[in-house]
Backbone bond lengths (Angstrom), bond angles and torsions (degrees), N, CA, C in turn:
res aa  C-N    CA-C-N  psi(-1)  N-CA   C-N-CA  omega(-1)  CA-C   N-CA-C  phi
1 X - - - 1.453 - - 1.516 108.10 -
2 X 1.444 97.47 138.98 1.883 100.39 -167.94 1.839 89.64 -104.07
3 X 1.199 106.03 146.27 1.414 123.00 178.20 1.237 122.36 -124.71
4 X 1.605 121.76 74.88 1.380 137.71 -143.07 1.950 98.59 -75.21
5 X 1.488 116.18 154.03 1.506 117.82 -171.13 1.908 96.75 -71.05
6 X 1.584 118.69 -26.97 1.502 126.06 -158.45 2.170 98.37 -80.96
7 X 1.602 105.26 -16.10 1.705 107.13 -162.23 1.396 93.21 -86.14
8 X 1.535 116.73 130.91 1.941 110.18 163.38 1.350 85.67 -106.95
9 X 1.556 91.93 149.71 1.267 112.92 176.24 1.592 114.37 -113.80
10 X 1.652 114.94 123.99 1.698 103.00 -178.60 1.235 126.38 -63.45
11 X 1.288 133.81 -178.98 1.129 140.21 -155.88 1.463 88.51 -77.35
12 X 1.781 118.70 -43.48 1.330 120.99 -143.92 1.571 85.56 -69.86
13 X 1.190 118.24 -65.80 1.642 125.81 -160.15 1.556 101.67 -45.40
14 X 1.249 115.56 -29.70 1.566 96.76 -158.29 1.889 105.87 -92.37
15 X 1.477 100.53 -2.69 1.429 112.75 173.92 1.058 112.64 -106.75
16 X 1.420 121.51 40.83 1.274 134.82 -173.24 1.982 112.19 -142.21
17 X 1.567 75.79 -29.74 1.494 95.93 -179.50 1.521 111.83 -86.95
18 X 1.182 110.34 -48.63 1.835 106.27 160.25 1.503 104.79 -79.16
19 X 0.817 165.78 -64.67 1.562 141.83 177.69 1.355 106.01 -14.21
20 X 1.653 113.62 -63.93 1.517 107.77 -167.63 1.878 111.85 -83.57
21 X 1.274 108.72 23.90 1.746 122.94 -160.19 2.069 67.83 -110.59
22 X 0.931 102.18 -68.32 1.864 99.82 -168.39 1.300 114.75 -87.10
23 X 1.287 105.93 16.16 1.925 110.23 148.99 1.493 106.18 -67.66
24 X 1.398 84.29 -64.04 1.706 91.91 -169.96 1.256 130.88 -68.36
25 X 1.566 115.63 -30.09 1.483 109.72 157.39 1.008 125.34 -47.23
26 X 1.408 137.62 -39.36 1.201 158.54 -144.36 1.724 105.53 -74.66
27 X 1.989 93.45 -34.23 1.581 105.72 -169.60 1.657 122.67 -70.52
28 X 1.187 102.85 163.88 1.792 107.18 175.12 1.823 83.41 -51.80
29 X 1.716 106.94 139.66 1.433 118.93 154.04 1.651 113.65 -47.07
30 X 1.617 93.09 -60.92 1.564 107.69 -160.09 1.407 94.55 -63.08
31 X 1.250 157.15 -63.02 1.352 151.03 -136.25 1.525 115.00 -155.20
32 X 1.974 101.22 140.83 1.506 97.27 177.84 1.691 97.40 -95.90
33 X 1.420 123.10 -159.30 1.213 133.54 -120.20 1.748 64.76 -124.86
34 X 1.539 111.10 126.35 1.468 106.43 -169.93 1.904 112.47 -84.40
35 X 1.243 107.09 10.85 1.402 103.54 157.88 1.232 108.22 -76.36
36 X 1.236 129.82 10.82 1.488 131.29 159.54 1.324 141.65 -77.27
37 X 1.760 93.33 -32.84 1.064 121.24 -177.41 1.835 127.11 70.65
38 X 1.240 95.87 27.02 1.542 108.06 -179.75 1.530 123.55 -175.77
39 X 1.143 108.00 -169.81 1.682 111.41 -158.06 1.634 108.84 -128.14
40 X 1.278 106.21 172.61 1.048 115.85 -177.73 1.299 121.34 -173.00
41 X 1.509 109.82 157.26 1.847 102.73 -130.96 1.547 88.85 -128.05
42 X 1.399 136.41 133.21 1.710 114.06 148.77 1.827 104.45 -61.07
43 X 0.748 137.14 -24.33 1.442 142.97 -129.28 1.662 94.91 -107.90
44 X 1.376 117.07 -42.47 1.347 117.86 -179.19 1.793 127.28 -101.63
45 X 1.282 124.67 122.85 1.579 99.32 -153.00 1.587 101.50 -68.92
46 X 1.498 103.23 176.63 1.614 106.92 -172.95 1.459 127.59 -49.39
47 X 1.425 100.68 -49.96 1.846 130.90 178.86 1.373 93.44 -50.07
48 X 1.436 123.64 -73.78 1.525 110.46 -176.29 1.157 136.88 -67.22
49 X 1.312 124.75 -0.52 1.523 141.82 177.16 1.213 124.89 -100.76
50 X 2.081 103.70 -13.57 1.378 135.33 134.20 1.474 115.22 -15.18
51 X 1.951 90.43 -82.19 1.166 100.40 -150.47 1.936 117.81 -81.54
52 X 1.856 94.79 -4.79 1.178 119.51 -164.74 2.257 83.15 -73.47
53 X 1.015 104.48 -47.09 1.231 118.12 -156.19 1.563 97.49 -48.59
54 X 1.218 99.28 -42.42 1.864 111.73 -134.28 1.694 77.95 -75.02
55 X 1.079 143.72 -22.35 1.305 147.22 171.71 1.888 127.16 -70.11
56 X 1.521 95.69 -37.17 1.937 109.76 165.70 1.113 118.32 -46.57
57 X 1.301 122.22 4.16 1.587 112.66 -167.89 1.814 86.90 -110.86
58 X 1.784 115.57 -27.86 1.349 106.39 -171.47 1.888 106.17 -95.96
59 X 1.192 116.88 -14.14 1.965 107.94 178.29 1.473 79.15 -99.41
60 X 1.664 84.57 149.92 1.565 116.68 163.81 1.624 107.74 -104.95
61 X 1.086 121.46 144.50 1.789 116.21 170.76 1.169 130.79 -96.24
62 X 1.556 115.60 141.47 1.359 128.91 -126.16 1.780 76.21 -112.18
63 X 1.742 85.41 111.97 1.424 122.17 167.34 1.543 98.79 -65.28
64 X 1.566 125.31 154.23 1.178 142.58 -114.53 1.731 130.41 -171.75
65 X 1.111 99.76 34.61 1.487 102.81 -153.98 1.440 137.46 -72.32
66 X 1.875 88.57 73.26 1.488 126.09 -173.30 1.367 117.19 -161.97
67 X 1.628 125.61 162.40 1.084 145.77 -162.32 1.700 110.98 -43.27
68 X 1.046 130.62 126.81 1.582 98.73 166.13 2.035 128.15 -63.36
69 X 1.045 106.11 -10.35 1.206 112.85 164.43 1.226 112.23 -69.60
70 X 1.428 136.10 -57.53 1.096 129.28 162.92 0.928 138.29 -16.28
71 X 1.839 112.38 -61.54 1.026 130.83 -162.07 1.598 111.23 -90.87
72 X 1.183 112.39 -9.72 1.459 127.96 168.36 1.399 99.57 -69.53
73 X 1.217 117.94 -72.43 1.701 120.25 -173.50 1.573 113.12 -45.40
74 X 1.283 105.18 -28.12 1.862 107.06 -162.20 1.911 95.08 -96.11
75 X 1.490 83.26 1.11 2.385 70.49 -178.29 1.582 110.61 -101.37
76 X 1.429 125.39 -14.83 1.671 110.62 175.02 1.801 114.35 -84.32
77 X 1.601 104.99 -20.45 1.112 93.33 159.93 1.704 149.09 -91.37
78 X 1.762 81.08 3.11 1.216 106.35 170.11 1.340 118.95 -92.31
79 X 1.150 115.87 -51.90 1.892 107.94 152.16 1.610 114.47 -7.69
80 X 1.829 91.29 -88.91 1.363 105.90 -165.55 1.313 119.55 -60.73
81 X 1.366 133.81 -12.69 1.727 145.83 170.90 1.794 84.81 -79.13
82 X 1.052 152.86 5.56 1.174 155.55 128.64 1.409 136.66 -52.07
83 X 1.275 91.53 -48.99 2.126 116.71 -173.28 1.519 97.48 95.11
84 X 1.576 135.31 22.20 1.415 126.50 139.51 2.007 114.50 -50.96
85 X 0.963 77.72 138.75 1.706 84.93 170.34 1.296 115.45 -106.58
86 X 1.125 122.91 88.96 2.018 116.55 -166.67 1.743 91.68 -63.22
87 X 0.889 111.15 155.35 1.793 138.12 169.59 1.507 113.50 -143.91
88 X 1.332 108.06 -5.98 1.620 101.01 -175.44 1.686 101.10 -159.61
89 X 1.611 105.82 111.16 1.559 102.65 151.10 1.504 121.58 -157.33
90 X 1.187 104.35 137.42 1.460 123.25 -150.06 1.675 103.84 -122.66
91 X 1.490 115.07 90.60 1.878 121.55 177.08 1.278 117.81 -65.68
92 X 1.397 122.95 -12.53 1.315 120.74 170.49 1.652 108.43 -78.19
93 X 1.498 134.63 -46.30 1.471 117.58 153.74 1.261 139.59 -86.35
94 X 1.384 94.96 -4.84 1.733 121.42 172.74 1.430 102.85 72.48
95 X 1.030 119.67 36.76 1.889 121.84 163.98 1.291 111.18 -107.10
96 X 1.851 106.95 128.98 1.830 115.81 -177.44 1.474 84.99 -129.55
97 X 1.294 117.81 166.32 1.715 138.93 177.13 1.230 113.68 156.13
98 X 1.341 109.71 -149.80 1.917 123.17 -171.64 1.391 88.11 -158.26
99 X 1.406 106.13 124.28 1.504 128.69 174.99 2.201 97.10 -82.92
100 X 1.084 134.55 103.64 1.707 138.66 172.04 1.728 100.26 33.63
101 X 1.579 92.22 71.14 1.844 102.02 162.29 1.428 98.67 -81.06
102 X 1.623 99.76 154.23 2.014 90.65 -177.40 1.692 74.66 -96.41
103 X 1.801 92.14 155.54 1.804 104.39 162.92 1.715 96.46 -141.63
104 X 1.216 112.60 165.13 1.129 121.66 -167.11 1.642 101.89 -146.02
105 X 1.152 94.79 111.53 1.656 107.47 177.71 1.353 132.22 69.48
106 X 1.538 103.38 -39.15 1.912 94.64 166.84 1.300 93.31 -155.63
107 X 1.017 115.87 168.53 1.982 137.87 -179.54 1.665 102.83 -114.81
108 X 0.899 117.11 89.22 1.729 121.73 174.38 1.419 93.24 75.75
109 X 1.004 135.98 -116.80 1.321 140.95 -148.62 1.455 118.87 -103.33
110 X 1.651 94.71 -36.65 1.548 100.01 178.03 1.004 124.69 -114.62
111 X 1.460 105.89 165.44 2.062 110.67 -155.84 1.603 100.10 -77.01
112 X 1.434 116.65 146.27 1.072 110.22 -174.93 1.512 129.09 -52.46
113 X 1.311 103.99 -30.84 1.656 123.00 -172.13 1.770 91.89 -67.69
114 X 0.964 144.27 -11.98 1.294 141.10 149.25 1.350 133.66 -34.48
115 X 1.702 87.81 -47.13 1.978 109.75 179.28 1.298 118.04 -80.96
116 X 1.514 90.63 -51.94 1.860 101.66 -151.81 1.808 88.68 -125.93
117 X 1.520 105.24 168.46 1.656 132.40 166.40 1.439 104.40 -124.81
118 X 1.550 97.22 114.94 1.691 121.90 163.94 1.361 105.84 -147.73
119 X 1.510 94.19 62.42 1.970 109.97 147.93 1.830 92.64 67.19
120 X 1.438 97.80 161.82 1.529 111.20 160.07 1.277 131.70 -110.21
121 X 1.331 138.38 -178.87 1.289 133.96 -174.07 1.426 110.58 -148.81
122 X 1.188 120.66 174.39 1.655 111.47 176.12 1.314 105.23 -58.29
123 X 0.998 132.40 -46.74 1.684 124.54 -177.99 1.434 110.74 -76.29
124 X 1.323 125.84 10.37 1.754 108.25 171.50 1.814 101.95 122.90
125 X 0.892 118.57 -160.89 1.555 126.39 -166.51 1.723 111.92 -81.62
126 X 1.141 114.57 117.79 1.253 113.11 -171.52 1.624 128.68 -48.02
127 X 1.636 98.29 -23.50 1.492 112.95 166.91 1.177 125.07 -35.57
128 X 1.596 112.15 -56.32 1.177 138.14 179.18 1.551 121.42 -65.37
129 X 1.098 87.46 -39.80 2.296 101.61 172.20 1.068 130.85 -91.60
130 X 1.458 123.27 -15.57 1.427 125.07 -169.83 1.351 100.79 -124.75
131 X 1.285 107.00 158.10 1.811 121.99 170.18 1.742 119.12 -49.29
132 X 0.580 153.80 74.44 1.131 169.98 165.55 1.817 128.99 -31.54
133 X 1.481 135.15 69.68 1.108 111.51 -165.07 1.634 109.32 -95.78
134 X 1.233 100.33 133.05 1.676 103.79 -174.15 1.310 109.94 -97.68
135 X 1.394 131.82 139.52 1.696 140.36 150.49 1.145 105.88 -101.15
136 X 1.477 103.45 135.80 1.776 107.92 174.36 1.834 90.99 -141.11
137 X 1.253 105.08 149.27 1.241 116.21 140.82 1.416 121.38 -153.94
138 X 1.427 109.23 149.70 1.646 112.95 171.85 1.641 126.93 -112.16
139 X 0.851 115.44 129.21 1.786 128.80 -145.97 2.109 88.69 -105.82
140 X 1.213 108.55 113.12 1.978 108.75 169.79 1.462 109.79 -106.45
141 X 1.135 134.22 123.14 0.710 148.89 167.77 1.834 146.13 -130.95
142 X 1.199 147.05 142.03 1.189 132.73 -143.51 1.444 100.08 -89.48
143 X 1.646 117.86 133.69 1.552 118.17 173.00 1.403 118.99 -60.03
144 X 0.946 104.18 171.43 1.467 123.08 177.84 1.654 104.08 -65.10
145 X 1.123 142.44 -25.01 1.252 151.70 157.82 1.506 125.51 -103.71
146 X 1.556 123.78 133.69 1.293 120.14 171.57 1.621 125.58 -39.75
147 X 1.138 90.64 124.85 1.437 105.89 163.24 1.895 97.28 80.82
148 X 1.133 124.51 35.63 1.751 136.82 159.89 1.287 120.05 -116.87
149 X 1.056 137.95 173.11 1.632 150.34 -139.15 1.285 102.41 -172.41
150 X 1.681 132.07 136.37 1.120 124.29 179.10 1.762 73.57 -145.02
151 X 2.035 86.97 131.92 1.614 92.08 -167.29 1.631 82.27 -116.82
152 X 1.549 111.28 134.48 1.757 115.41 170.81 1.500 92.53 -106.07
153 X 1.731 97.72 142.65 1.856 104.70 153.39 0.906 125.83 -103.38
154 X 1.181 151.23 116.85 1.402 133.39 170.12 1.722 116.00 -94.31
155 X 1.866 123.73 128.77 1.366 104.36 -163.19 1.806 63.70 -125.37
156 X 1.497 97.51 175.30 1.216 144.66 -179.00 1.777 135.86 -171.55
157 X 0.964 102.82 131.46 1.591 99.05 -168.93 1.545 120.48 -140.55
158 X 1.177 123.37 143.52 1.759 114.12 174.35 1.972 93.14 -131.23
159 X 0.702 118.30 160.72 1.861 141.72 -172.88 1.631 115.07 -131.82
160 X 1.387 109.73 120.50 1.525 112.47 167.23 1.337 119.59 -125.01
161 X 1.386 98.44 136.07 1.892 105.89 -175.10 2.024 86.14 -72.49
162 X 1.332 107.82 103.77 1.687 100.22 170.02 1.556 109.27 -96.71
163 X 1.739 108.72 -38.72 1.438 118.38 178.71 1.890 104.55 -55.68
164 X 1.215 120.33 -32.02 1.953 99.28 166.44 1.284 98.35 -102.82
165 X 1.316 144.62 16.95 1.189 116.27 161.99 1.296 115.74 93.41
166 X 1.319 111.18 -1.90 1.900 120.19 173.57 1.926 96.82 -79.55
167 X 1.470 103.74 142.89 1.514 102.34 176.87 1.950 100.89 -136.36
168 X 1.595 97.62 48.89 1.333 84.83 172.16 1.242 101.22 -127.75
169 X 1.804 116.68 133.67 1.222 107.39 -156.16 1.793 109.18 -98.82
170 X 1.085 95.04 161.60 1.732 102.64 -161.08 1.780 105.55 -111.82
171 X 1.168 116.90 125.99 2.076 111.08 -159.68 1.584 85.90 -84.04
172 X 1.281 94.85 143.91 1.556 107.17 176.71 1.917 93.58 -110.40
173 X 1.247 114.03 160.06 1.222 125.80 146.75 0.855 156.08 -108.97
174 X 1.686 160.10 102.25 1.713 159.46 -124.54 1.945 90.65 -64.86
175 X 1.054 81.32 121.96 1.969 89.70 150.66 1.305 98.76 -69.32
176 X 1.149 144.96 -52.60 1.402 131.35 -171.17 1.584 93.45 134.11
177 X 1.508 131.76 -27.23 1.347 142.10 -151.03 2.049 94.53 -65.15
178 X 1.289 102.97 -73.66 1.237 92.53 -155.94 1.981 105.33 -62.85
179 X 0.885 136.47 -24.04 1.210 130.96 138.87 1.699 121.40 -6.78
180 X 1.386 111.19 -87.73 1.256 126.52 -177.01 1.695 101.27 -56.80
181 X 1.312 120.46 -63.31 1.882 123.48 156.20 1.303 96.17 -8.79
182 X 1.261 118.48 -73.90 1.715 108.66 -129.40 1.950 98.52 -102.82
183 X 1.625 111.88 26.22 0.872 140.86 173.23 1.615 117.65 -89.73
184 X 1.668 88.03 -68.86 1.521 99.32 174.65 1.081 111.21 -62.41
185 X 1.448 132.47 -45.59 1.746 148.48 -155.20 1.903 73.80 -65.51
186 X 1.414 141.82 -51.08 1.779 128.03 -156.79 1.201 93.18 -47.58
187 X 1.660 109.27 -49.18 1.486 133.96 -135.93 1.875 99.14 -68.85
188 X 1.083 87.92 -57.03 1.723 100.75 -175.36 1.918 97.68 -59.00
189 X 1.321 119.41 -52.89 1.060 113.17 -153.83 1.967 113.19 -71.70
190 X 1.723 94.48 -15.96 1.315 101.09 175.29 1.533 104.01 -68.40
191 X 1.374 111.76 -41.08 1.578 104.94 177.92 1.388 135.03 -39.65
192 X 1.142 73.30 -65.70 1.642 106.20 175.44 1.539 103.23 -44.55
193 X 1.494 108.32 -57.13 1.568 97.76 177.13 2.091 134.69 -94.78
194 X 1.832 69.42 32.79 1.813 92.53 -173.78 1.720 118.80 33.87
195 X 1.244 100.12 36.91 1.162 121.36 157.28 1.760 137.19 -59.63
C-alpha cells in the first residue's frame, strides 16, 4: 500500500491501522493461524511470501519418514549440495532459505530454466539470460504421525534483462522441480547419515 504526501488520513483509520499493526505482532513469527492457509516468515519480506503463498494451495508436503530433528539437520546441507545459499535459519520455527539471492544462469548444476518460468527471448528462456533473484524457504514440521516430518518449500522468483539494460523485473514461476529436488536431496542425505 502506497501512502501518497497529498492522502490525510483520519484519526479513525489510522487507529485502526495500528490496532491491526499489534494484532499481528502479537502473532507466532513462524506461522499464521492455518485457517489461513499459509505462512509467514520474519526472514522473508511480505511481497515475496505473497507471491510464495499464492502457490500453497498448489504443492502438497513431502511426508518424511523421520524425526523432525533429523530432518532439520539433513535440509541446509541439502540446500547447498543444490547451489542454495542459506542466509537464514532459525530451529526454534524451523525455517532455512534465501530471502532474493541474485543467481545467474544455473543453481548448482542446473540451468535455471530447469526450476522456474520467466518467459522466453530470442536467445531461449529468460531464466537462463537474465539476473535472476530467487526466494526460497523451507517450513519442518512434525507429521501427522509419530516419528514423520512434513517438509514445505516455498520458491519464488523475479528476472531482469540487466545485460540490455531493461530493469523491470518480470515474475517467474517454480516448475515445481527444485521443490521435489530439494526433497529427495533430505531424503538421500538422511541416508547417507543413517538417520
Amino acid at each position: 500500500m502506497r501512502i501518497s504526501g497529498s492522502r490525510h488520513w483520519s484519526p479513525l483509520a489510522l487507529l485502526v491501522l495500528i490496532a491491526a499493526a499489534s494484532h499481528l505482532a502479537a502473532q507466532d513469527p513462524s506461522r499464521i493461524p492455518s485457517s489461513s492457509g499459509g505462512w509467514v516468515s520474519r526472514f522473508v519480506s511480505a511481497d515475496v511470501l505473497l507471491r510464495m503463498r499464492e502457490r500453497l494451495t498448489q504443492i502438497e508436503p513431502t511426508g518424511i519418514a523421520a524425526p523432525v530433528d533429523s530432518v532439520w539437520t539433513a535440509l541446509k546441507p541439502s540446500l547447498e549440495g543444490l547451489g542454495v545459499k542459506v542466509t537464514f535459519e532459525d530451529p526454534a520455527s524451523r525455517q532455512m532459505g534465501s530471502p532474493q539471492i541474485k543467481v545467474f544462469r544455473r543453481l548448482g548444476k542446473a540451468p535455471l530454466s530447469s526450476y522456474l518460468r520467466c518467459g522466453d527471448g530470442i536467445t531461449g528462456p529468460n531464466a537462463d539470460t537474465y539476473a535472476v533473484y530467487l526466494s526460497l524457504v523451507s517450513f519442518v514440521e512434525p507429521g501427522s504421525s509419530s516419528g514423520t516430518t512434513r517438509l514445505y518449500t516455498l520458491v519464488s522468483a523475479q528476472a531482469e534483462d540487466v545485460a540490455n539494460g531493461r530493469n523491470d523485473l518480470v515474475p517467474c514461476t517454480s516448475a515445481g522441480t527444485l521443490e521435489r529436488k530439494i526433497a529427495g536431496a533430505v531424503e538421500k542425505e538422511l541416508k547417507k547419515g543413517g538417520r
